[in-house]
C-alpha positions as CSV (number, residue, x, y, z in Angstrom):
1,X,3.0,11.4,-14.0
2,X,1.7,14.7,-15.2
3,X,-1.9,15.7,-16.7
4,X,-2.6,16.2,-19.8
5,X,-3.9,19.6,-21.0
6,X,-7.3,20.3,-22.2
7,X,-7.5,21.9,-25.7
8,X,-8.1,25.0,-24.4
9,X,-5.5,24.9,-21.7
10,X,-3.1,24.3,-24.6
11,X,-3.8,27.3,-26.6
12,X,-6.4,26.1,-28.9
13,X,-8.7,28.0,-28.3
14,X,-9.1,31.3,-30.3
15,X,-10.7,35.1,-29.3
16,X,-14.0,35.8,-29.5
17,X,-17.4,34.5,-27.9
18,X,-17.1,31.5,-29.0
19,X,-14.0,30.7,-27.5
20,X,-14.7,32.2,-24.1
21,X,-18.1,30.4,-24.4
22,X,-15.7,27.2,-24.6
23,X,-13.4,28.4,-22.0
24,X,-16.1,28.3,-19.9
25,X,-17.3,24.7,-20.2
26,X,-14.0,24.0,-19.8
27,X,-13.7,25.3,-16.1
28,X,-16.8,23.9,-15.7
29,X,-15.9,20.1,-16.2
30,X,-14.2,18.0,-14.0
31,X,-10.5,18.1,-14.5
32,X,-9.3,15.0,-17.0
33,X,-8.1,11.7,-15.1
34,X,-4.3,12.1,-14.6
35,X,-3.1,9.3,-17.3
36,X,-6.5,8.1,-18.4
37,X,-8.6,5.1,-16.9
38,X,-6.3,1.8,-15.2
39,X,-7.3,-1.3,-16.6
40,X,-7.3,-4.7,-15.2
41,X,-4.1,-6.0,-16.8
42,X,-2.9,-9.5,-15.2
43,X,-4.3,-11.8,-12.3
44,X,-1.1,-13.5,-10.1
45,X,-2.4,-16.5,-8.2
46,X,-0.2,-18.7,-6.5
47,X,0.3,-21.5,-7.9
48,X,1.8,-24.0,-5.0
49,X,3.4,-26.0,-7.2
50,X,4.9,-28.7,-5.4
51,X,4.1,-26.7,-1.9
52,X,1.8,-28.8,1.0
53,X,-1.7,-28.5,0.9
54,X,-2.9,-25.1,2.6
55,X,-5.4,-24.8,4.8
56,X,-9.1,-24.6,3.6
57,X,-10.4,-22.2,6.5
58,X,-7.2,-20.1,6.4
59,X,-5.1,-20.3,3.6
60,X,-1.7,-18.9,2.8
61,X,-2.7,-14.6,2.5
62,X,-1.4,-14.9,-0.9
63,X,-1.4,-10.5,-1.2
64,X,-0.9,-9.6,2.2
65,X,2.0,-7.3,1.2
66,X,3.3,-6.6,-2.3
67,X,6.0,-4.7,-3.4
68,X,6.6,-3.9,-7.5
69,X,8.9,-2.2,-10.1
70,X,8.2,-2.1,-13.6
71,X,10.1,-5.2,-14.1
72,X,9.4,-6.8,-11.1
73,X,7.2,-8.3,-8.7
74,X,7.2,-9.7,-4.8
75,X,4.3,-11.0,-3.0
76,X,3.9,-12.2,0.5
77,X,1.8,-15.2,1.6
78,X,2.4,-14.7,5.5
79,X,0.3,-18.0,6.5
80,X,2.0,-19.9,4.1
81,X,2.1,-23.8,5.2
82,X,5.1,-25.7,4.8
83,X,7.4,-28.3,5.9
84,X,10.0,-28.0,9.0
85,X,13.2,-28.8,8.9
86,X,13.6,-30.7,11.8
87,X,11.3,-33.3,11.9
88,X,9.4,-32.9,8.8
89,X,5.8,-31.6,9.8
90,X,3.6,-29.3,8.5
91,X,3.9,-25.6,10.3
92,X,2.5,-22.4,9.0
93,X,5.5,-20.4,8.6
94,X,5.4,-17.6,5.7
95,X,7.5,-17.2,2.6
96,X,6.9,-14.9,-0.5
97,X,7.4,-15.3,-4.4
98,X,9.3,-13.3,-7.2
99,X,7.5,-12.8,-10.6
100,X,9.7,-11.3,-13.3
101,X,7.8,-9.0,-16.4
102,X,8.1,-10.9,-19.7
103,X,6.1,-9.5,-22.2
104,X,2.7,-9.5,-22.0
105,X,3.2,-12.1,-18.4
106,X,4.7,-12.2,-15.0
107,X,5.4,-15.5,-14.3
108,X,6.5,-16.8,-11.0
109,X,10.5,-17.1,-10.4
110,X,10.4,-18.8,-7.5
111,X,8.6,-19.1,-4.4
112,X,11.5,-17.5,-1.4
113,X,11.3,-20.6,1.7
114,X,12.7,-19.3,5.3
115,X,16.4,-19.1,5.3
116,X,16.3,-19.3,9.4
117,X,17.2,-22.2,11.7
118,X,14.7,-23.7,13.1
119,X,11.9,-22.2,11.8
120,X,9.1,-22.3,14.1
121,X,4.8,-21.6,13.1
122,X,3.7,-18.1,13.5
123,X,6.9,-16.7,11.7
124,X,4.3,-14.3,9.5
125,X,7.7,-14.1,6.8
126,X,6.3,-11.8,4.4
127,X,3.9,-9.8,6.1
128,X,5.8,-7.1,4.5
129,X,7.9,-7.0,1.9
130,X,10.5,-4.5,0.1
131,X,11.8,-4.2,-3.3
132,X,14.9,-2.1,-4.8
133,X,15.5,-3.2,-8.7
134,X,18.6,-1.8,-10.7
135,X,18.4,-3.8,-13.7
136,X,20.7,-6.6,-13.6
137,X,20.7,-6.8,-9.6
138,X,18.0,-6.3,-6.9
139,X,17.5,-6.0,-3.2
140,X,14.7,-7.9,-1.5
141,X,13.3,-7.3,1.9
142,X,11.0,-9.3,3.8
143,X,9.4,-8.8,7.1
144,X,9.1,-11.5,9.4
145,X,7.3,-10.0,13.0
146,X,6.4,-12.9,14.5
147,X,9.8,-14.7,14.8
148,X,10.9,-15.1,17.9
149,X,8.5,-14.9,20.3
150,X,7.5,-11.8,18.3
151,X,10.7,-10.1,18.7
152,X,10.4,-10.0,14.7
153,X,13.6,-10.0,11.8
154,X,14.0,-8.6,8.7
155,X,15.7,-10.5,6.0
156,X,17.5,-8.2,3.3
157,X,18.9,-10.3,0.3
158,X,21.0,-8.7,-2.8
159,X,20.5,-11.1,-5.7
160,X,22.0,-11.6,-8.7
161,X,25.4,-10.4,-9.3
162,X,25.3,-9.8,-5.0
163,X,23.9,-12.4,-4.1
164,X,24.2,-11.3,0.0
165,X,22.2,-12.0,3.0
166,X,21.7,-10.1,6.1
167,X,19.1,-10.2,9.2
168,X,18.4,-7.8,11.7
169,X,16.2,-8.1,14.7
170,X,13.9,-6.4,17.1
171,X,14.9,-5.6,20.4
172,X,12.3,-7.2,22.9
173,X,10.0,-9.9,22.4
174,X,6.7,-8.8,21.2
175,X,8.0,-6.3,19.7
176,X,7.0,-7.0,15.8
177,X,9.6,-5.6,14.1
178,X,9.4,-6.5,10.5
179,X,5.6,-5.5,10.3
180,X,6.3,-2.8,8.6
181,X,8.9,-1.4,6.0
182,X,9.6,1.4,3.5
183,X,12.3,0.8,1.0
184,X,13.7,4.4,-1.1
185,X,16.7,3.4,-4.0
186,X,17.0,3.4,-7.5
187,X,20.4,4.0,-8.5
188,X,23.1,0.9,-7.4
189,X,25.7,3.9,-7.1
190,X,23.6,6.2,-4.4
191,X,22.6,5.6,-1.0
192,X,19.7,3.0,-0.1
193,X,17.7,3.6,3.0
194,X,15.5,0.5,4.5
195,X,12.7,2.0,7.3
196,X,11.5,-0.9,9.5
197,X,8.2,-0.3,12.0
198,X,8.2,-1.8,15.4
199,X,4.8,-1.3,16.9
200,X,4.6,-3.9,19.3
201,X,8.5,-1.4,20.6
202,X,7.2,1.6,19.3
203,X,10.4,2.5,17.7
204,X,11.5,2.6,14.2
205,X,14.6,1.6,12.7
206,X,16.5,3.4,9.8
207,X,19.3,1.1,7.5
208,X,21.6,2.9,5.5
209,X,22.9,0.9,2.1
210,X,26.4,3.2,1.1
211,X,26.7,3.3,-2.7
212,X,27.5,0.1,-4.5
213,X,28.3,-2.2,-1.1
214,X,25.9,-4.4,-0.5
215,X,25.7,-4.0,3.2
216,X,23.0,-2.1,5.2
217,X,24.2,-0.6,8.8
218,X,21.9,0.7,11.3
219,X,21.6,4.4,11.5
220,X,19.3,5.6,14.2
221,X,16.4,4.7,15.8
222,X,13.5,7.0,15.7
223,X,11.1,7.5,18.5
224,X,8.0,9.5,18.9
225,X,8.8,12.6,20.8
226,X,5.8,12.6,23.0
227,X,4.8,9.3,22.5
228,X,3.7,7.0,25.0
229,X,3.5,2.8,25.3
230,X,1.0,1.0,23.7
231,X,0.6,4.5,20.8
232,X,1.9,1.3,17.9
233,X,4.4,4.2,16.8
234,X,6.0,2.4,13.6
235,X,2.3,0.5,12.8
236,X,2.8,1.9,9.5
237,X,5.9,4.0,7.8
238,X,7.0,5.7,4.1
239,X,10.1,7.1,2.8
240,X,11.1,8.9,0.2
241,X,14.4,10.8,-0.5
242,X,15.9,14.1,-2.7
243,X,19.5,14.3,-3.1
244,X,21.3,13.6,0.1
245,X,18.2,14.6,2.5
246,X,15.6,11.8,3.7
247,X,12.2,11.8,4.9
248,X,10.0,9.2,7.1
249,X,6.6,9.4,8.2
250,X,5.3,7.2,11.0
251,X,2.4,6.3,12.0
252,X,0.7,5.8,15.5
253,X,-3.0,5.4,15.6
254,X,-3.1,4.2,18.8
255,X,-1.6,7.8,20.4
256,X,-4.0,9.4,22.5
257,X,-6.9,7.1,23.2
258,X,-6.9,5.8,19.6
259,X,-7.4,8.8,17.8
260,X,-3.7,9.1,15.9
261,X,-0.9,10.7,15.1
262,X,1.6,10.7,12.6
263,X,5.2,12.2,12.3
264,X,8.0,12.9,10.3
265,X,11.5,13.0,10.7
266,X,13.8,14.2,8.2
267,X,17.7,13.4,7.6
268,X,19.7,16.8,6.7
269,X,22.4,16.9,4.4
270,X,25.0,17.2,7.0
271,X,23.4,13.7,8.0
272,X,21.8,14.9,11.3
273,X,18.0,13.3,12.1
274,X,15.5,15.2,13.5
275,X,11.8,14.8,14.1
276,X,10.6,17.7,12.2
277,X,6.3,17.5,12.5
278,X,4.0,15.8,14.2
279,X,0.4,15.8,12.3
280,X,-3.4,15.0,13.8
281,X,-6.5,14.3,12.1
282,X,-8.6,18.0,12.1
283,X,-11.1,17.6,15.0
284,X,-9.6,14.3,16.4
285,X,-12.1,11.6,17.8
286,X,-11.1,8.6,19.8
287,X,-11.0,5.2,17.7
288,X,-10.3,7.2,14.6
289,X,-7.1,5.5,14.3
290,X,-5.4,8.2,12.1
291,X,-1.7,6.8,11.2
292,X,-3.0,2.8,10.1
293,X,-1.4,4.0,6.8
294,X,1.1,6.5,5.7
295,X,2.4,7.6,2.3
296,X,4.9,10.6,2.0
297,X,5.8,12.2,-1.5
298,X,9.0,14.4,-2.5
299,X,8.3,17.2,-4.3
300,X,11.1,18.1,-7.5
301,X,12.2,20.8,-5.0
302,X,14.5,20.4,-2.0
303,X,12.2,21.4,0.9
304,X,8.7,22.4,-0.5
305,X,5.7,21.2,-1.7
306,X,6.1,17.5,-0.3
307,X,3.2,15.6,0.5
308,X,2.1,13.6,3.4
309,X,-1.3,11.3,3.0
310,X,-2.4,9.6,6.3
311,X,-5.4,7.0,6.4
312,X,-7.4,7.6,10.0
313,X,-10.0,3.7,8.5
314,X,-12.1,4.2,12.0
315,X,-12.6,8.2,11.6
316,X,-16.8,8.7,10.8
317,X,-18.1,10.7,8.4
318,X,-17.0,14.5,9.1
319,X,-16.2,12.8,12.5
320,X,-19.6,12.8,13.5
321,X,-20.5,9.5,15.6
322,X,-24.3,10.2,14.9
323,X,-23.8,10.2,11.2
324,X,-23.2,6.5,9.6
325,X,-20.3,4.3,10.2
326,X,-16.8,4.4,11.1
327,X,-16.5,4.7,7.1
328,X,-12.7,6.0,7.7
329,X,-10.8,9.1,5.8
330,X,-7.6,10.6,4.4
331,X,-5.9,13.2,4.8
332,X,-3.7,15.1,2.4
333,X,-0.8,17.7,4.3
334,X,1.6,20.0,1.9
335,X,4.8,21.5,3.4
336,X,5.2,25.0,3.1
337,X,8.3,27.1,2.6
338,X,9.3,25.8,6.3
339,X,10.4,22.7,6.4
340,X,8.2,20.8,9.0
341,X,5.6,23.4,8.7
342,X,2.5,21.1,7.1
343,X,-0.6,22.3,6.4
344,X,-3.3,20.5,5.8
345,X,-4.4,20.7,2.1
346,X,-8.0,18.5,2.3
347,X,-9.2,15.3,2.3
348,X,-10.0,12.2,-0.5
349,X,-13.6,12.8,-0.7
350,X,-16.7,11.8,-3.3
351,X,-17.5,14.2,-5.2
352,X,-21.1,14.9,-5.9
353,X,-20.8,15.8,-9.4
354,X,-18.8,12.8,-10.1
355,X,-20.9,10.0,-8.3
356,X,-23.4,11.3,-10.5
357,X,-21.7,10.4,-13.5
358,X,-20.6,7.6,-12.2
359,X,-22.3,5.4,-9.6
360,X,-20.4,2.7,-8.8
361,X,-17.6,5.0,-8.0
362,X,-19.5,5.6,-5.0
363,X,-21.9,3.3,-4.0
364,X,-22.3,2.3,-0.4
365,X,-20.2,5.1,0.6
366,X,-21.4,5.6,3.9
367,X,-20.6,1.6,5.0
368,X,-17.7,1.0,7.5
369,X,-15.1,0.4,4.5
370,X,-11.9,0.9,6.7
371,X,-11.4,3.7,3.7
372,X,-7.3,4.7,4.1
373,X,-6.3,1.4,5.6
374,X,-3.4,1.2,2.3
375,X,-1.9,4.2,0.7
376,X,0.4,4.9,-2.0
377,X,1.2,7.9,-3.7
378,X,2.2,7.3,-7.5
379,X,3.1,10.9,-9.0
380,X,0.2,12.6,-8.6
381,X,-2.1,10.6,-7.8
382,X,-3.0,9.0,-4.2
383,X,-4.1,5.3,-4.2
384,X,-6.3,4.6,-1.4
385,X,-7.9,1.0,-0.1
386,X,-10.6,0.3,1.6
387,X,-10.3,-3.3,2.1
388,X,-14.0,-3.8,4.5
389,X,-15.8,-2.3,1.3
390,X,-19.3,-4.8,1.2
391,X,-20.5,-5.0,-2.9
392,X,-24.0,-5.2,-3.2
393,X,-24.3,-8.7,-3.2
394,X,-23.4,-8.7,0.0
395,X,-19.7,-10.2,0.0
396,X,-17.1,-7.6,2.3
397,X,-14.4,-7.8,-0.8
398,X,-12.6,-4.6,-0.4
399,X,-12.0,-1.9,-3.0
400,X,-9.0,1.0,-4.2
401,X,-9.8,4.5,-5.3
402,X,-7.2,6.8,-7.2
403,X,-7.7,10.4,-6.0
404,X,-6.0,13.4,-7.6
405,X,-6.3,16.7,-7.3
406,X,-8.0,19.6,-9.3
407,X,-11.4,21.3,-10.1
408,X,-14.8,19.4,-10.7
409,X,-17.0,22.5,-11.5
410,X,-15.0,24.9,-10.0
411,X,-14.4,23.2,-7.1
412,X,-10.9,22.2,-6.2
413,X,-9.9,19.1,-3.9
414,X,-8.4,15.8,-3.5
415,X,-11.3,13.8,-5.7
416,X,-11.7,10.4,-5.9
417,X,-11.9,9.7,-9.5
418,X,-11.4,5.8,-10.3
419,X,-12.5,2.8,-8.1
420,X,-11.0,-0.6,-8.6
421,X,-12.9,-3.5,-8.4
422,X,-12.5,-7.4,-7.9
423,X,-16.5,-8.1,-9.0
424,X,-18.1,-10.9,-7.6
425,X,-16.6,-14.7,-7.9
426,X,-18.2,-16.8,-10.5
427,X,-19.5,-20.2,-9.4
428,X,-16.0,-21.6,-11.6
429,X,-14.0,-19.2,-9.9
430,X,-14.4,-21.8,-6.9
431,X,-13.8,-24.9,-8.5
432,X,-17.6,-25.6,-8.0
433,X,-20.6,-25.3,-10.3
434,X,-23.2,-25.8,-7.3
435,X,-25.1,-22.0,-7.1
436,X,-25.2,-21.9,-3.8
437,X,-21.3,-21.3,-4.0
438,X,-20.5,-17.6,-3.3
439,X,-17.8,-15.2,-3.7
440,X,-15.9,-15.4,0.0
441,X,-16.6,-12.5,2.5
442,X,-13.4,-10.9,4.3
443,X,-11.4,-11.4,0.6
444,X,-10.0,-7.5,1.6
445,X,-9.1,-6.7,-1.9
446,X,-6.9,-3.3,-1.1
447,X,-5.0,-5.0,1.8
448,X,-1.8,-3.7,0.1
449,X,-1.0,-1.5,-2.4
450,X,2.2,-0.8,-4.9
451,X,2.2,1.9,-7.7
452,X,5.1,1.6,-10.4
453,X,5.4,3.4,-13.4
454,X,1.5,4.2,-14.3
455,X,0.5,1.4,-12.9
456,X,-0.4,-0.5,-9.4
457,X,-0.5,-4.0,-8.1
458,X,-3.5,-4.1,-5.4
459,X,-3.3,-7.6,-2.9
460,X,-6.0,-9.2,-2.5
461,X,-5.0,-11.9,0.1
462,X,-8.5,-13.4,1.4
463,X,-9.7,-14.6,-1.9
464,X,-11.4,-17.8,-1.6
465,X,-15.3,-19.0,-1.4
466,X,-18.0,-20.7,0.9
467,X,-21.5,-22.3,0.5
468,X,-24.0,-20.0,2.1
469,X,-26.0,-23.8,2.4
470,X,-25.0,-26.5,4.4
471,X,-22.4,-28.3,4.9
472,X,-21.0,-24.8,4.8
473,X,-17.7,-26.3,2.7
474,X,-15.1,-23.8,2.4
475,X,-12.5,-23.4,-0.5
476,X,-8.9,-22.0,0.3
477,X,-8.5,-18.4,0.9
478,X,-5.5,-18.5,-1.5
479,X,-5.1,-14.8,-2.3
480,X,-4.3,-12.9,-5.3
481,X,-2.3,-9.8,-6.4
482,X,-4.0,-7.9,-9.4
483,X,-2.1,-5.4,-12.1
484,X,-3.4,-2.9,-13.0
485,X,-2.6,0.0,-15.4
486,X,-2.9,2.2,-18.6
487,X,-1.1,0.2,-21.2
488,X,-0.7,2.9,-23.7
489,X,1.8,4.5,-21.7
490,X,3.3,1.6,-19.0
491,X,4.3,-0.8,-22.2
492,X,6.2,0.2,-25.0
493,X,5.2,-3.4,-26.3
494,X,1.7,-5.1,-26.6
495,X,0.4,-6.0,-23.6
496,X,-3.6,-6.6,-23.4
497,X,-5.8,-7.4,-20.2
């Protein structure tokens, strides 16, 4: 996704006073929003169609994980209720749903049901989920860490014309494999790679998908090199891929008395792994929990320029405990000419010139926001939730900032320019026209994040509403996923919010 150029950065702008008078506005003013302003484009609810009744307190985490292409959606509802096979009860068990793009909609395919004997409650099937569309055929991956005593599985399934199953398993109970995963494909004919966290093990697995066979085989299994048990090495991963070389970044916020770590390994073209960096927080802190998120971006050239974003959602403010609340930060690291040798190229910070123009970009800043707790990088921008934001009226909904980086009045740095908001619920939006309803607090709106194509789904998976007045009734926390994008250039067609 490239920027567009200013007027006078395009050669517009002739000799003479008046044009370096112009010139110097122009490096004056904050750099242009890469791609323009998102836009709420499409609300996905779930819809349970013919599903058992969820639970009012709970509810199914509709959002929990998402995973998207510009075609295609899957969402995970990990506390999903629904009926066992054996003896016909109601268990909470997981599942997730497919939503195809037609038009100006994405309706719902299907909702995806366990494909294990017996299921069991506490599965979590869909706390993560993976996607790799071609067209015509997809891959789907879903993460299920609590099978199994906790042992956790990973389901991959190659639909339409390979329509193939496979499972794969963690080692040990408790060891949650499946919480995590990082998918990196795009082309049926090339390589796949499937990254799956362990943190409960802290390992990391690595699948390798070979050209057009629809079968994944284990590669290696990637360890921290001075890790230690209990760091949650594999709590969060990313992947991404140039030619025949692969990177991963794992996190491990638990490493030395819960300040973080993260680390990358990279894959060589002879086919060799290696861990090639490991990355702290600048001035770590104990419970700053740097490596809860992870997002790594390939440059255009083999070995240079990548990008590594890691989310530390219990640092404080400039790590200063006497200065507000475990707001939590992200860091932004670029490789230099040596591969493994990452510097670290700023923080996503509010900018003053910007909140000024803009308040609500960044009101209640200095709240405990878990800031960094989601990541994705879509071209050159970094999307970034903090799903503990509190709105003013007082519900803790969550919110996503887009950061990019450039100047604002001569100063250059990793700005947060756009914030994405739910808004408070309306007293419909509960099925309830008593005013004492009110939008539900914990609805973590930024839980999950997944950019496609100029545009990002954001899961919102605790969605639901209470009476602040007795009898205290509660609605279900049903989730939701929200789209959003700039439909001028995502949609060659109409497609309106």
């Amino acid at each position: 996704m490239g920027r567009r150029s200013s007027p006078a950065a395009a050669g517009f702008v002739r000799s003479g006073p008046a044009g370096w008078l112009l010139l110097a506005l122009a490096a004056l003013l904050p750099a242009a929003p890469c791609a323009g302003q998102y836009q709420l484009l499409d609300i996905i609810t779930p819809g349970f169609d013919g599903m058992p009744e969820q639970s009012e307190d709970d509810g199914p985490r509709f959002g929990h994980s998402v995973a998207a292409s510009s075609m295609r959606l899957m969402v995970g509802s990990p506390k999903l209720l629904q009926t066992e096979y054996i003896d016909g009860g109601i268990i909470e068990v997981g599942a997730w749903a497919d939503y195809r793009r037609q038009a100006d909609d994405w309706p719902l395919e299907g909702w995806r049901l366990p494909a294990v004997h017996p299921v069991h409650a506490g599965m979590t099937q869909g706390r993560a989920v993976g996607l790799i569309d071609f067209g015509e055929r997809w891959i789907e991956l879903v993460g299920s860490p609590g099978y199994d005593a906790h042992r956790g599985q990973v389901r991959t399934t190659c639909r339409a014309a390979c329509n193939d199953y496979q499972f794969f398993s963690g080692s040990e109970p408790g060891d949650a494999f499946g919480q995590v995963l990082a998918v990196v494909g795009d082309d049926y004919a090339w390589p796949s790679w499937l990254v799956v966290g362990a943190p409960g093990g802290d390992y990391v697995k690595v699948f390798r998908r070979a050209g057009n066979e629809p079968a994944w085989q284990e590669e290696i299994v990637l360890t921290a090199s001075n890790g230690n048990p209990g760091d949650l090495f594999g709590y969060s991963v990313a992947a991404d891929a140039h030619g025949s070389q692969v990177w991963v970044a794992v996190g491990a916020p638990q490493h030395a008395n819960l300040a973080g770590a993260a680390y990358v390994f990279r894959r060589d073209p002879a086919g060799v792994w290696s861990q090639v960096a490991v990355v702290y927080q600048p001035s770590p802190q104990s419970g700053d929990l740097f490596g809860a998120a992870v997002a790594y971006r390939v440059s255009n050239l083999a070995v240079t320029d990548h990008l590594l974003a890691v989310g530390a959602p219990g640092r404080y403010p400039a790590g200063d405990s006497g200065v507000g609340y475990r707001r939590g930060t992200v860091s932004i690291y670029r490789q230099s000419p040596f591969p493994g040798d990452f510097g670290h190229d700023g923080d996503a910070s509010f900018n003053t010139f910007l909140c000024a123009s803009n308040a609500a970009l960044c009101e209640n800043r200095e709240q405990a926001m878990d800031f960094g707790a989601a990541l994705a990088f879509d071209g050159e921008d970094l999307w970034i939730g903090a799903p503990r934001f509190s709105q003013s009226d007082g519900a803790n909904v969550g919110r996503v900032y887009r950061a990019s980086l450039g100047p604002v009045f001569n100063n250059s740095g990793w700005w947060l320019r756009q914030m994405l908001s739910p808004g408070p619920l309306a007293e419909e939006d509960c099925g309830d026209q008593d005013p004492n309803v009110i939008g539900r607090d914990n609805g973590r709106f930024g839980t999950s994040l997944a950019a496609f194509g100029n545009g990002i789904a954001v899961g919102y998976p605790g969605r639901g509403c209470v009476r602040d007045v007795p009898p205290y009734m509660t609605y279900p926390r049903t989730g939701q996923v929200r789209i959003y994008g700039v439909p001028s250039l995502m949609f060659s067609d109409r497609f309106e919010p």
